[in-house]
N, C-alpha and C positions, 0 to 999 in steps of 0.2 A: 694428904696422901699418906697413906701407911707405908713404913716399911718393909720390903716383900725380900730385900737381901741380907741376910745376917752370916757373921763372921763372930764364931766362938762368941756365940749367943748375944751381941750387939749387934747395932744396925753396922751393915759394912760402905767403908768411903764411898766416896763419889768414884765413878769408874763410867766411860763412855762405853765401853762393854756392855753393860748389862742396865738398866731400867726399868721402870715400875708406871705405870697407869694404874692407881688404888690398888689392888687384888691381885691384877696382873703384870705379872714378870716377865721379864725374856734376860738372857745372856747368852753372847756369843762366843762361842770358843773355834780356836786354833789348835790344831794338831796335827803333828806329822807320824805318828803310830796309833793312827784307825783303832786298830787291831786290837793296841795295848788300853788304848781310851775305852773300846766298847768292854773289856774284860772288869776294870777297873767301874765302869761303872756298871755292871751286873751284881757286882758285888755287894751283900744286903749289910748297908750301912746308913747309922742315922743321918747323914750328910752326906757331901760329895766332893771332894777336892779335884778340881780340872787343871792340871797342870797344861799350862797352856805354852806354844811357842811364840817367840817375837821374831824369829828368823830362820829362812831354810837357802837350803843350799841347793841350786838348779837340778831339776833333773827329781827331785823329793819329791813325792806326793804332800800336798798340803789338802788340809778337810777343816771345811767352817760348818759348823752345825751350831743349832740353839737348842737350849735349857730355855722349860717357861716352866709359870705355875700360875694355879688362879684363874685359870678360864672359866668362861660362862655355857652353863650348857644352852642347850635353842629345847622347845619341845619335847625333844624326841630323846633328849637326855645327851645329846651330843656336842662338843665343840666345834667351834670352825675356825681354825686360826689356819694363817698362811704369812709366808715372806716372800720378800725380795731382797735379793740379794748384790749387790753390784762392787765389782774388783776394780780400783782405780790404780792403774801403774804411774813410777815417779814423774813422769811427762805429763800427768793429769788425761792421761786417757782412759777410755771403758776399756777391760784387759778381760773382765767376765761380765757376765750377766744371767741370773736366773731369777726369770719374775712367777709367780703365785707357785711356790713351791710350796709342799703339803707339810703343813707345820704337826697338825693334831685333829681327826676326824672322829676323834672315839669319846665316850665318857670323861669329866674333866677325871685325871688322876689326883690321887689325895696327897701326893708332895712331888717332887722336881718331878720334870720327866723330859726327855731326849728328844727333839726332832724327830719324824719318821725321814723325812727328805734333808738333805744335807750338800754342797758346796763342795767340790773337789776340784780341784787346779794341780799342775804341775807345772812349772816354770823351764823353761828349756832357750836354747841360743835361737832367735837372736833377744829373748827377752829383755828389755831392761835390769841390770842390777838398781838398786836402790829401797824407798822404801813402798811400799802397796798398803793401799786404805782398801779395809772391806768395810762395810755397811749393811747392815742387814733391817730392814722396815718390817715389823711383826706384827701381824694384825688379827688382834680378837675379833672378830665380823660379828658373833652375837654381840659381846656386848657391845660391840664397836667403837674397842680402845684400843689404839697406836701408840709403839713404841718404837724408837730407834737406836740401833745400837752400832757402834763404831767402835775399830779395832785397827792395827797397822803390822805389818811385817817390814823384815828389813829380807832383798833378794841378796844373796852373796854368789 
């Protein structure tokens, strides 16, 4: 399998975040400033640094969205990649859920590219504090390669 994540031009560590099937990538990211992320990354640069959160404070909006790259086009010149998504609170319960969410229905892009659909929670009383597992399962349908990526927050 080829490396598909590089960090300052080496292969970057192991990370349950983000994964590789040959060609294709995904990474999940966390953030709590939507806003400042989607600016950040319009911004035309050779890379992309996601500064990501590990922890929000009740009442925050939080946003999980995936980075892929390397998809397969089908025919028509298009990809078909999708996720699912699932929120486990510190009781080990289902706390979210969003299944075949629209990853990429367009031309593969020629380097990273953003989620069109994305993951939004807000944590509120009587939520659990502690920590929350997201998960997100990314699926190339052409070429029909899976990847899964795992992430944690702490709720304060």
């Amino acid at each position: 399998m080829e490396p598909t994540w590089i960090e300052n031009g080496a292969p970057a560590a192991a990370d349950p975040a983000r994964s590789s099937n040959g060609k294709f990538g995904a990474m999940l990211v966390l953030t709590d400033d939507w806003d400042g992320f989607l600016k950040r990354w319009e911004q035309p640069t050779a890379g992309f640094w996601a500064p990501t959160v590990n922890s929000v404070q009740k009442g925050r909006p939080l946003m999980s969205a995936v980075i892929f790259t390397g998809c397969e086009a089908d025919q028509t010149g298009n990809c078909s990649i999708s996720a699912d998504f699932l929120v486990t609170d510190p009781k080990g319960k289902t706390y979210a859920e969003q299944r075949g969410a629209k990853v990429w229905n367009l031309p593969p892009p020629p380097e990273l590219q953003l989620s069109v659909d994305n993951l939004g929670l807000s944590l509120d009383p009587p939520d659990p504090l502690g920590t929350y597992i997201v998960t997100a399962i990314v699926t190339d349908r052409v070429a029909n390669k899976t990847v899964q990526l795992r992430t944690t927050f702490q709720a304060k």
